[in-house]
FIVOTI-946840 format. One record per residue (C-alpha): x, y, z; residue number from 1. Coordinates in steps of 0.2 Angstrom, whole numbers. Layout:
<site px="X" py="Y" pz="Z" n="NUM"/>
...
END
This chain:
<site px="373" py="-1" pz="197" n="1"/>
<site px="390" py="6" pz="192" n="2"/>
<site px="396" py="23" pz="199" n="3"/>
<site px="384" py="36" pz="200" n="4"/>
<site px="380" py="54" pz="207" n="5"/>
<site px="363" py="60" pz="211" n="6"/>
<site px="363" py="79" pz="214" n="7"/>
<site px="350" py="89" pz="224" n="8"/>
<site px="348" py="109" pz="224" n="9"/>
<site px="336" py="121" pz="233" n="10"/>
<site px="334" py="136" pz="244" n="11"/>
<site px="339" py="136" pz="263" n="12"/>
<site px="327" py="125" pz="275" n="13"/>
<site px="320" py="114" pz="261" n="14"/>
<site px="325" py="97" pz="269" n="15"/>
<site px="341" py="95" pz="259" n="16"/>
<site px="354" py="89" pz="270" n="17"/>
<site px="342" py="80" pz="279" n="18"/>
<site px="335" py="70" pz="264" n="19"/>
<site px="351" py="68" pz="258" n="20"/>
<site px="359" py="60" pz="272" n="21"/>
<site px="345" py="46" pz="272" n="22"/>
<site px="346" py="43" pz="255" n="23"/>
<site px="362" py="40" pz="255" n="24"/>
<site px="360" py="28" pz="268" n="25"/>
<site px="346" py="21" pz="261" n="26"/>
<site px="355" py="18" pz="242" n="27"/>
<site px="373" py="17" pz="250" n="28"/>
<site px="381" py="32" pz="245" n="29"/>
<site px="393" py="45" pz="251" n="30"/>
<site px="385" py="61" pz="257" n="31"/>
<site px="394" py="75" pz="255" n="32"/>
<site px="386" py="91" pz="260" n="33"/>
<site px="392" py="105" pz="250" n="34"/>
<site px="385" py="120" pz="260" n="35"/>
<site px="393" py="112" pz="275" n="36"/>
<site px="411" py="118" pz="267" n="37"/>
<site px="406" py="134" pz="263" n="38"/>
<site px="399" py="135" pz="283" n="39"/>
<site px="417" py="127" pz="287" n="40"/>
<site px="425" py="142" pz="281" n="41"/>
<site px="414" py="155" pz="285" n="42"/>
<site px="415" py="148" pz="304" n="43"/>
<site px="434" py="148" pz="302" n="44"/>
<site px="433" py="168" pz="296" n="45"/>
<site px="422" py="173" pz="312" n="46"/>
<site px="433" py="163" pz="325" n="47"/>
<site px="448" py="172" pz="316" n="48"/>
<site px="440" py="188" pz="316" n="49"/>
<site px="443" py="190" pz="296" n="50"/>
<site px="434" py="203" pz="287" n="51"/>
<site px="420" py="193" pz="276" n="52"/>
<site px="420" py="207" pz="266" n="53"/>
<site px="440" py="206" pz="260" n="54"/>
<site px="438" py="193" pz="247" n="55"/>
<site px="456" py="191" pz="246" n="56"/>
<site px="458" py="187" pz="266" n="57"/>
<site px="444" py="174" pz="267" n="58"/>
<site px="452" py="166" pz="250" n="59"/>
<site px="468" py="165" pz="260" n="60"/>
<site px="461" py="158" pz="275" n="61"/>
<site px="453" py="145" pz="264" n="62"/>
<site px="472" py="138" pz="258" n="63"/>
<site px="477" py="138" pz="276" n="64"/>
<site px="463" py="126" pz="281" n="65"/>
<site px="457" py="108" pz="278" n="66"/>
<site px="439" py="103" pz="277" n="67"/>
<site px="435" py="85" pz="274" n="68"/>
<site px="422" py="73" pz="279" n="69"/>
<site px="423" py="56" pz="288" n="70"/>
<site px="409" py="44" pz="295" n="71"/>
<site px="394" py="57" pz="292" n="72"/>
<site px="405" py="72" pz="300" n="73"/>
<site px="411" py="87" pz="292" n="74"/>
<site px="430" py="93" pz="300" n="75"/>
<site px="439" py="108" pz="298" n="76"/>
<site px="458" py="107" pz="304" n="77"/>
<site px="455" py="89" pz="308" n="78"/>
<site px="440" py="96" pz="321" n="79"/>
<site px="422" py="89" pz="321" n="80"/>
<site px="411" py="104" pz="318" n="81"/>
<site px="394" py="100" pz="313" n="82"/>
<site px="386" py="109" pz="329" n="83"/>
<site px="395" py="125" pz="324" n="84"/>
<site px="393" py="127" pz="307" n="85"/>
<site px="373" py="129" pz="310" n="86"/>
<site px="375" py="143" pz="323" n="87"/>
<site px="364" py="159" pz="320" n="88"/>
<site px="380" py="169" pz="314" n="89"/>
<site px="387" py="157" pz="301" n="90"/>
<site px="367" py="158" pz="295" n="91"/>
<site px="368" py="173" pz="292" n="92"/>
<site px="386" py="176" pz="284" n="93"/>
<site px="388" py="162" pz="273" n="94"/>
<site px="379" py="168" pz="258" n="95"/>
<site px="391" py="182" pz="260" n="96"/>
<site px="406" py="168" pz="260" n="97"/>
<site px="400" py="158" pz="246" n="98"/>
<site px="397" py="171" pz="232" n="99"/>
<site px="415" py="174" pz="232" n="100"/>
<site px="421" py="168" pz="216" n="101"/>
<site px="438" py="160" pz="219" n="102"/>
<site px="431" py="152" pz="238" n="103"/>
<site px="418" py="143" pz="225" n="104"/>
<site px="432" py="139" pz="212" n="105"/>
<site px="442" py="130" pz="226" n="106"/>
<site px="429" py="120" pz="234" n="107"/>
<site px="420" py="115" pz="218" n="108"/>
<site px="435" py="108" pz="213" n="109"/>
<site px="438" py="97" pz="229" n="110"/>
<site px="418" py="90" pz="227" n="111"/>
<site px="421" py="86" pz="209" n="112"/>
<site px="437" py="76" pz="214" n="113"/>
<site px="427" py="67" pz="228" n="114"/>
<site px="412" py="63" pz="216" n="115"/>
<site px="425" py="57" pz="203" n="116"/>
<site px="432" py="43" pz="216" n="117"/>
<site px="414" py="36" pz="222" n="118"/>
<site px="395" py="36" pz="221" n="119"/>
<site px="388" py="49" pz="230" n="120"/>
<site px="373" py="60" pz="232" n="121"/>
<site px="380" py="80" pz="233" n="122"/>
<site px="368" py="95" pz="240" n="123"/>
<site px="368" py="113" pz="237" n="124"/>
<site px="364" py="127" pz="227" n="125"/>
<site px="372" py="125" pz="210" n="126"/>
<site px="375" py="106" pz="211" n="127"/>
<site px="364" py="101" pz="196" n="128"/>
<site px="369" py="116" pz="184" n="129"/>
<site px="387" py="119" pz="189" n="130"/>
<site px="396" py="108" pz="202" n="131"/>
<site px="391" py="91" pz="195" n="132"/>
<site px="380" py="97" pz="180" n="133"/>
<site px="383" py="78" pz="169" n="134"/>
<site px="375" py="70" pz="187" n="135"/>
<site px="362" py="55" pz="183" n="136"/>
<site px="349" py="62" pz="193" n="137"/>
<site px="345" py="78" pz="197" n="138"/>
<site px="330" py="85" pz="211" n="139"/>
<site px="327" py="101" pz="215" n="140"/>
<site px="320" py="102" pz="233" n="141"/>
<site px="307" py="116" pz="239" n="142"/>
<site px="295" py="123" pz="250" n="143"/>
<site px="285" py="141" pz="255" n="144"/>
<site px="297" py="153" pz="262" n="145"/>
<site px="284" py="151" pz="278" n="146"/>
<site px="288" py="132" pz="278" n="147"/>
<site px="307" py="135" pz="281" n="148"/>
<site px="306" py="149" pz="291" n="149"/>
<site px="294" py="136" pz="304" n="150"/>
<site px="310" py="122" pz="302" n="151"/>
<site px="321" py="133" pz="305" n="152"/>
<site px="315" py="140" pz="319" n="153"/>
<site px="309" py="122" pz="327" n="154"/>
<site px="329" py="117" pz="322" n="155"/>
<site px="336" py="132" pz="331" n="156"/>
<site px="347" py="133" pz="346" n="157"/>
<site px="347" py="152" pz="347" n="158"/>
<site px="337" py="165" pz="351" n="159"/>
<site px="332" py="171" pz="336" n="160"/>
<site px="312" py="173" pz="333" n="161"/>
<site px="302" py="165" pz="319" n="162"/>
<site px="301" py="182" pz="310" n="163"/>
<site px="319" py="184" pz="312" n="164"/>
<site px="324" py="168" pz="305" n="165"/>
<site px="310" py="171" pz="292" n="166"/>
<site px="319" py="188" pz="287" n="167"/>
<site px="336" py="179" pz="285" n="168"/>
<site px="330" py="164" pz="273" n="169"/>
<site px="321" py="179" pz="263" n="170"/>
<site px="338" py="189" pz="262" n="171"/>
<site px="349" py="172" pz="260" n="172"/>
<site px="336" py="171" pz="245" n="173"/>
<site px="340" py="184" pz="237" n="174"/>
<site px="358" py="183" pz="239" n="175"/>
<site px="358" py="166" pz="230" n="176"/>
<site px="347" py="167" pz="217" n="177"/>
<site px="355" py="183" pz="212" n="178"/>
<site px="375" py="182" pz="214" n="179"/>
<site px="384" py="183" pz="199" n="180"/>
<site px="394" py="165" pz="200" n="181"/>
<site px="384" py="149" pz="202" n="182"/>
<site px="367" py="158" pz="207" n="183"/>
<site px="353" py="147" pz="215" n="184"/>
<site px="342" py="140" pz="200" n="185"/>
<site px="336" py="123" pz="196" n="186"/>
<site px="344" py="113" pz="182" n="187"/>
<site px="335" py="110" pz="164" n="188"/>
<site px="332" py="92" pz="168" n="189"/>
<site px="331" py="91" pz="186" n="190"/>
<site px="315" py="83" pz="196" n="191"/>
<site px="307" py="97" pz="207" n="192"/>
<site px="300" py="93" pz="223" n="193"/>
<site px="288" py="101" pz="234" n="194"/>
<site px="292" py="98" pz="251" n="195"/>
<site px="279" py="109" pz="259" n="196"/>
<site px="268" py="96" pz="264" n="197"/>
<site px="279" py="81" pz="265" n="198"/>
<site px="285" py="73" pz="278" n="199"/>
<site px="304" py="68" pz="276" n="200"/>
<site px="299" py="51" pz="273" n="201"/>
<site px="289" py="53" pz="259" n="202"/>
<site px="305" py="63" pz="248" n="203"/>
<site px="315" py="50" pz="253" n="204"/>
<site px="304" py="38" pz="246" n="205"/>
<site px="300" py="47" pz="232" n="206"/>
<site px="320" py="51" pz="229" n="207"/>
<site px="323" py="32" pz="232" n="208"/>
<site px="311" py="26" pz="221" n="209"/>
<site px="315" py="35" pz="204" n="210"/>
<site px="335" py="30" pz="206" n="211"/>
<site px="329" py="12" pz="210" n="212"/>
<site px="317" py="12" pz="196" n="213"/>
<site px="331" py="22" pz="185" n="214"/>
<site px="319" py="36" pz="181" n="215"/>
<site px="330" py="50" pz="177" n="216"/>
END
């Protein structure tokens, strides 16, 4: 098959990094987890100790760093940081990070140049209506607010309870679907998947099989 993109949106906790990663695996591709960018920076902003709120000072920390991925790793400043970016904190800040118009400008830019130079499957929130909106094939992952809350929580490495974590997805939720740039909300023609009562490798399979069989 010639060069193409498959783009997969959905709330926080509904298996998308995970599916994504295997699928591209599985069909050869170059994974390249959007929201891991966004976590790039937002780490970068509390290990500075920049005000998340000054707009301007997190857009200008942005330009002063360099977020790529190699091998299956995300590095900021030539650093692996895959651990970090999933820490309680940035959970809870990155929404915070990522609604700022100009951070989403920059960084949708750079995934549009990657998925211009290769086949690759891209995750995140506004991958299907805005980031890569002409993509072949489109899935919108899913799954009950109590679902993710339980992954979440299984995942974690803090100390954070299940209600706790549960409160944060809500609020994340809420900040997503409602920001004014690029909110969270599944694309026209793309393929939703309830994930509730799946196991991982029955999306997988279900992902696989439509771009095998070309069903967009």
């Amino acid at each position: 098959m010639e060069k193409y993109s498959i783009a997969i949106d959905g709330p926080a906790g509904a298996g998308k990094s995970t599916i994504s990663k295997i699928v591209a695996q599985k069909l050869g591709l170059e994974y390249i987890d959007t929201g891991a960018m966004y976590r790039a920076v937002t780490l970068k902003a509390l290990s500075t100790g920049t005000d998340i709120s000054d707009s301007q000072s997190v857009v200008e920390l942005l330009k002063d760093t360099d977020i790529d991925f190699r091998e299956n790793h995300i590095y900021m400043d030539e650093r692996v940081v895959d651990e970090e970016i999933r820490s309680s904190e940035v959970n809870q800040n990155v929404s915070s990070v990522a609604k700022i118009g100009e951070i989403r400008e920059i960084l949708v830019s750079k995934q549009r140049e990657i998925a211009n130079s290769k086949s690759v499957i891209m995750d995140g929130r506004d991958i299907g209506t805005t980031v890569l909106s002409d993509a072949e094939y489109k899935f919108y992952l899913n799954a009950s607010v109590e679902e993710r809350a339980r992954r979440r929580y299984e995942e974690d490495k803090s100390s954070q309870s299940y209600e706790e974590i549960k409160r944060d997805i809500e609020k994340r939720d809420e900040i997503d679907m409602n920001r004014e740039i690029s909110p969270l909300v599944k694309a026209e023609d793309a393929v939703e998947v309830d994930t509730t009562d799946m196991d991982i490798e029955e999306v997988v399979d279900f992902i696989v099989g439509r771009v095998r069989g070309g069903k967009k």
